[in-house]
C-alpha positions in Angstrom: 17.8 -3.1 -7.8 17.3 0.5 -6.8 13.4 2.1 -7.7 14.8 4.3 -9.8 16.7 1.6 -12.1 12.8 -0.5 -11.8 11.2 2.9 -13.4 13.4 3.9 -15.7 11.4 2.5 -18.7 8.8 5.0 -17.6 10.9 7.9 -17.2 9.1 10.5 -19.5 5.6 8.5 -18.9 6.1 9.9 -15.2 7.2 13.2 -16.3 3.7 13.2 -18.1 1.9 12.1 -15.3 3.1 14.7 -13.1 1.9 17.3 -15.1 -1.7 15.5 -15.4 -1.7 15.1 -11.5 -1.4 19.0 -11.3 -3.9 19.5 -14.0 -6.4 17.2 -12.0 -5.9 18.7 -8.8 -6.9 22.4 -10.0 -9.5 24.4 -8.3 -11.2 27.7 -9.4 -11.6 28.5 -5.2 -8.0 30.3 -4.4 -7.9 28.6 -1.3 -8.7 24.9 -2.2 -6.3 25.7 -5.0 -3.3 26.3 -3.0 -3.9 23.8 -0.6 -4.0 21.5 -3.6 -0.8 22.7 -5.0 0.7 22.5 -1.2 -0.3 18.4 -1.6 1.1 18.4 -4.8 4.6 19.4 -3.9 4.6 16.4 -1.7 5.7 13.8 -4.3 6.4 10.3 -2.9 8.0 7.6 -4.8 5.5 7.0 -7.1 5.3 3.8 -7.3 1.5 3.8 -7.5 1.2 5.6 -10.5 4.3 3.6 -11.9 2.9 0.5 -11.5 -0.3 1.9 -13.7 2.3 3.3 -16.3 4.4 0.2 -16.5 1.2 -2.7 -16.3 0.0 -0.5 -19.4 3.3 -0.3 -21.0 3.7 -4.0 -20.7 0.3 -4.8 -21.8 0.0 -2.2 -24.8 0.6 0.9 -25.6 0.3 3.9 -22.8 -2.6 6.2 -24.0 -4.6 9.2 -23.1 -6.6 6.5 -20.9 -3.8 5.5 -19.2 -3.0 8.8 -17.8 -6.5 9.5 -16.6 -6.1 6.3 -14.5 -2.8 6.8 -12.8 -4.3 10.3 -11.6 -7.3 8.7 -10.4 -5.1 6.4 -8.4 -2.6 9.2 -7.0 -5.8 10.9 -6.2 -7.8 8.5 -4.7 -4.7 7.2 -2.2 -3.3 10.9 -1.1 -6.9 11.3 -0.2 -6.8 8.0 2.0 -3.4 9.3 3.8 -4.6 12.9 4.5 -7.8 11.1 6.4 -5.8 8.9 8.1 -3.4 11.5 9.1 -6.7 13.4 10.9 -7.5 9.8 12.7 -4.1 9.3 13.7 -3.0 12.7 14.6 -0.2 12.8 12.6 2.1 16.2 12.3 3.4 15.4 9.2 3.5 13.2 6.1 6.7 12.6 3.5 8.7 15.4 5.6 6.3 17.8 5.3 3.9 18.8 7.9 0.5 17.5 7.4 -2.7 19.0 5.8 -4.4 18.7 9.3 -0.8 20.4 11.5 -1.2 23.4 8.9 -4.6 23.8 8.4 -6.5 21.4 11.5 -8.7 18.8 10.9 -11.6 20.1 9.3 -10.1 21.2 6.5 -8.1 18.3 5.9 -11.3 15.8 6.4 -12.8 18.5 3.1 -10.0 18.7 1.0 -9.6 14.6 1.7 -13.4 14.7 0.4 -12.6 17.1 -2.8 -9.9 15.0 -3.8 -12.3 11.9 -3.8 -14.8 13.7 -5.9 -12.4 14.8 -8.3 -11.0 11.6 -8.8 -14.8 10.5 -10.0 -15.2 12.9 -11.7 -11.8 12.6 -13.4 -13.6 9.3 -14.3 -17.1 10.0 -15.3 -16.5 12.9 -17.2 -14.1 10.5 -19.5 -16.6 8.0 -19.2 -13.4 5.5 -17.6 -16.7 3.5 -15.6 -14.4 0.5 -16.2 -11.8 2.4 -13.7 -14.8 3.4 -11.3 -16.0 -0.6 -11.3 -12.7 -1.5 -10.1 -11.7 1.2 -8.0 -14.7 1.3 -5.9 -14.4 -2.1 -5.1 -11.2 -1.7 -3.7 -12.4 1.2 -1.4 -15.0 -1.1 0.0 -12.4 -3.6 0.8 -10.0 -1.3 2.3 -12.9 0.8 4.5 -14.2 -2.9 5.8 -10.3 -4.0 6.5 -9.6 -1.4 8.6 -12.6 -1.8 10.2 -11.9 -5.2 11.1 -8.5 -4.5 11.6 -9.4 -1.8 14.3 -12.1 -4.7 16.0 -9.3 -7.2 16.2 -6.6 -5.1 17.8 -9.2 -4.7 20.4 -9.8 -8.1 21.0 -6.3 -9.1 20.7 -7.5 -12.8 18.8 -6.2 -12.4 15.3 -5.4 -15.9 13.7 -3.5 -16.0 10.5 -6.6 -16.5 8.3 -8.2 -13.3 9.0 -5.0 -11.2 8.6 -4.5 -12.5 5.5 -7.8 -11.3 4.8 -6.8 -7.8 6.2 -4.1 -7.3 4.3 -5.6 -8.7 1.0 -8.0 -5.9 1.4 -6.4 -3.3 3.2 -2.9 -3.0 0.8 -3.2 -5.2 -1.5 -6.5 -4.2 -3.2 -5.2 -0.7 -3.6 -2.0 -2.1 -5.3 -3.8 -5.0 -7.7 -5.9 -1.9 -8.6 -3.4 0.2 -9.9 -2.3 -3.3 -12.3 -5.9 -3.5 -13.1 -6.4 0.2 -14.5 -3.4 -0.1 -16.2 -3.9 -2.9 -17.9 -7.7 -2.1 -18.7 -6.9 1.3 -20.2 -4.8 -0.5 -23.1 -6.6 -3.8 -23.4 -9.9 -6.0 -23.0 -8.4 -9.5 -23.1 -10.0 -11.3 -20.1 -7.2 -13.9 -19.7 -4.6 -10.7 -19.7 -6.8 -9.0 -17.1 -7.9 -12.0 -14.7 -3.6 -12.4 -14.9 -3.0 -9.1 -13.9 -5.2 -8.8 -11.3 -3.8 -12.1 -9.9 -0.1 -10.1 -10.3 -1.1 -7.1 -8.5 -3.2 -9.0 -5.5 -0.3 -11.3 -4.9 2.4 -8.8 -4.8 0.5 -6.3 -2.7 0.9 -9.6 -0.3 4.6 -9.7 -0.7 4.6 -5.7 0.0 2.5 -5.7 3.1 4.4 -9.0 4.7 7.2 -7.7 4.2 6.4 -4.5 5.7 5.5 -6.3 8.8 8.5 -7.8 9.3 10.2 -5.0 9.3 9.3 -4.5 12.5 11.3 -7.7 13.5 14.1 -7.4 11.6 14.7 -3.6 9.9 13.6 -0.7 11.2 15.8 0.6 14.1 14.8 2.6 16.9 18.2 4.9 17.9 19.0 1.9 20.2 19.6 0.3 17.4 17.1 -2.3 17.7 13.8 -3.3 16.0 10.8 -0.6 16.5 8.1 -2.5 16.7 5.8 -0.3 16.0 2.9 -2.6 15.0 3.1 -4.4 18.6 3.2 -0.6 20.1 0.2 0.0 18.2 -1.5 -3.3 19.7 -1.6 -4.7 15.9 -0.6 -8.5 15.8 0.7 -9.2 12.1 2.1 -12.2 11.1 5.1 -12.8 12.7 3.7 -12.8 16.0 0.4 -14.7 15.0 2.4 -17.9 14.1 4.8 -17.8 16.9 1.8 -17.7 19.1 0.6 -20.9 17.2 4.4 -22.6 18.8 4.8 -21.3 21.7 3.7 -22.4 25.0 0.7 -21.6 26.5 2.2 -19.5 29.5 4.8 -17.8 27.4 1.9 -16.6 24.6 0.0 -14.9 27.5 3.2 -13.3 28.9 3.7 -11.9 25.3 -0.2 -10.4 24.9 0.0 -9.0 28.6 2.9 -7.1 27.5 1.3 -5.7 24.2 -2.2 -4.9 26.2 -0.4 -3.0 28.7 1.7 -1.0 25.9 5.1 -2.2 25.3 8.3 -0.5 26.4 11.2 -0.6 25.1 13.3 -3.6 26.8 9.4 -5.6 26.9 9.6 -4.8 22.6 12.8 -6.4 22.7 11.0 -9.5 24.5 8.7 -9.7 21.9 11.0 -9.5 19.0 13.0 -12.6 20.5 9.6 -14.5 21.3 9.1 -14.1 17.6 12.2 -14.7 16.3 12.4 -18.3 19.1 9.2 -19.7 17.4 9.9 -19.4 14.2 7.7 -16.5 13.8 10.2 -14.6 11.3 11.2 -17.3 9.4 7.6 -18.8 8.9 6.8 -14.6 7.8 9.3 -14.5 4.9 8.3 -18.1 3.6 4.9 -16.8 3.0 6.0 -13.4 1.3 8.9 -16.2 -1.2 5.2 -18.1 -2.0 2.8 -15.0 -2.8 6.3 -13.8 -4.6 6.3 -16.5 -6.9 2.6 -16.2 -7.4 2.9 -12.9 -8.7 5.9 -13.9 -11.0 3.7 -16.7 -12.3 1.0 -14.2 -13.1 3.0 -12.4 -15.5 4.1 -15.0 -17.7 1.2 -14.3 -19.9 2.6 -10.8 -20.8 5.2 -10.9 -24.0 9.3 -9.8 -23.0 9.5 -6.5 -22.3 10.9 -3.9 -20.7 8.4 -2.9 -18.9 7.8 -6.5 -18.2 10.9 -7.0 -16.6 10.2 -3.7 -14.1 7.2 -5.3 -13.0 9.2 -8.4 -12.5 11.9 -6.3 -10.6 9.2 -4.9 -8.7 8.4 -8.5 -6.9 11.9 -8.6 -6.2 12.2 -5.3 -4.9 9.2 -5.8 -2.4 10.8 -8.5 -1.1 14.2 -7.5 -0.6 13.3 -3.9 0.9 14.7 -3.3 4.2 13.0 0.0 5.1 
């Protein structure tokens, strides 16, 4: 199913948002202002925002409240990407070229620290301290993540537990979250709540898997073969990790020699058929098929709905993507 199709129910919700994204985003400094209105234009595909819009759809009706939290969401993760564009260099970001290519780092590091106070202060002036409880909880677990994340690459010694634990906190936080608001800015059942955090946690999991495996088995350099751009950055994700559990001993120190040394292009191709020999790939998409059907289970407390069935398309569409 195409995103579009999963959305649709949301259509003129999104259409609304938009316009309340802009709204939030206003300065009275000229300059902030049309820096702003320069991030603005650089819409994504939404889908954090939609999954606020739909979670609240399928749980109630979309308020006021609703709204609110989808723009603190939108706000709080374009602030995230213009920071780690400044960490990582980066010229631009979703074809357009980056806050810190136009305008260099320092600005980019302030406006990424505007955007973070004006999503509180989208909040707290609202009093939504319900959307500040869980939101900041998910910055702590994404900041500590990366950190780890960053520790671990070094060391080159990731087991599967711990990534799991990475990606729990680094992606799938953020997208449980944007479940969480949603449902909390249309209802205060517990048991809806605890299920929808549950949904969002579990198919953040599917996302980020299969995102990883990409690297195996989707995105093509012009060679036509995988990029592996996770090994090139000396991340080990998941694919590798359990291939490592299978392999022998000799061929598993072949493999982290070549991503300590920086992996070129016919040694990327070694690694992708190391992981791919030891079951590495197949082992990957098993675990995103159970944290799949975690997520569906989740969401059989909700009543049939539309907006229901997006969500449940969602799953599906985070498993199936192939770029």
């Amino acid at each position: 199913m195409d995103l579009r199709d999963i959305i649709q129910p949301i259509d003129h919700e999104l259409d609304l948002f938009d316009e309340y994204f802009r709204k939030a985003m206003r300065s009275k400094v000229a300059f902030v202002d049309m820096v702003a209105r320069y991030i603005v234009k650089q819409k994504g595909k939404r889908i954090r925002p939609a999954l606020v819009l739909l979670t609240a759809k399928a749980c109630g009706t979309i308020n006021e409240s609703s709204y609110r939290g989808a723009a603190l969401v939108e706000i709080l993760h374009t602030a995230t990407l213009i920071h780690d564009d400044v960490v990582d260099d980066a010229d631009t970001r979703r074809g357009f070229p980056s806050i810190n290519a136009v305008w260099k780092n320092k600005i980019a590091v302030l406006m990424g620290d505007y955007m973070l106070a004006k999503g509180l202060l989208l909040s707290l002036d609202n009093d939504d301290f319900v959307f500040l409880k869980i939101i900041s909880d998910a910055v702590r677990r994404m900041s500590e993540a990366e950190i780890l994340q960053i520790a671990k690459s070094r060391q080159l010694d990731l087991d599967e537990e711990t990534y799991l634990k990475i990606i729990s906190d680094k992606t799938a936080s953020l997208i449980s979250t944007c479940c969480q608001i949603g449902a909390a800015s249309v209802t205060r059942d517990v048991d809806v709540l605890n299920h929808i955090r549950e949904f969002g946690e579990n198919v953040g999991m599917v996302f980020q898997i299969r995102d990883d495996l990409l690297d195996y088995t989707g995105r093509r350099s012009i060679t036509g073969k995988p990029t592996g751009l996770d090994v090139k950055e000396k991340k080990l994700t998941l694919p590798l990790i359990y291939a490592f559990t299978k392999a022998p001993r000799v061929q598993t120190k072949a493999i982290l020699r070549i991503i300590k040394n920086g992996a070129r292009a016919r040694e990327l191709e070694q690694v992708v058929e190391f992981a791919h020999e030891f079951g590495g790939i197949d082992y990957t998409m098993k675990r995103a098929e159970e944290y799949s059907a975690r997520a569906l289970a989740a969401l059989a407390i909700l009543s049939p709905s539309h907006a229901k069935d997006s969500l449940t398309s969602f799953v599906e569409f985070f498993l199936a993507r192939s770029k």
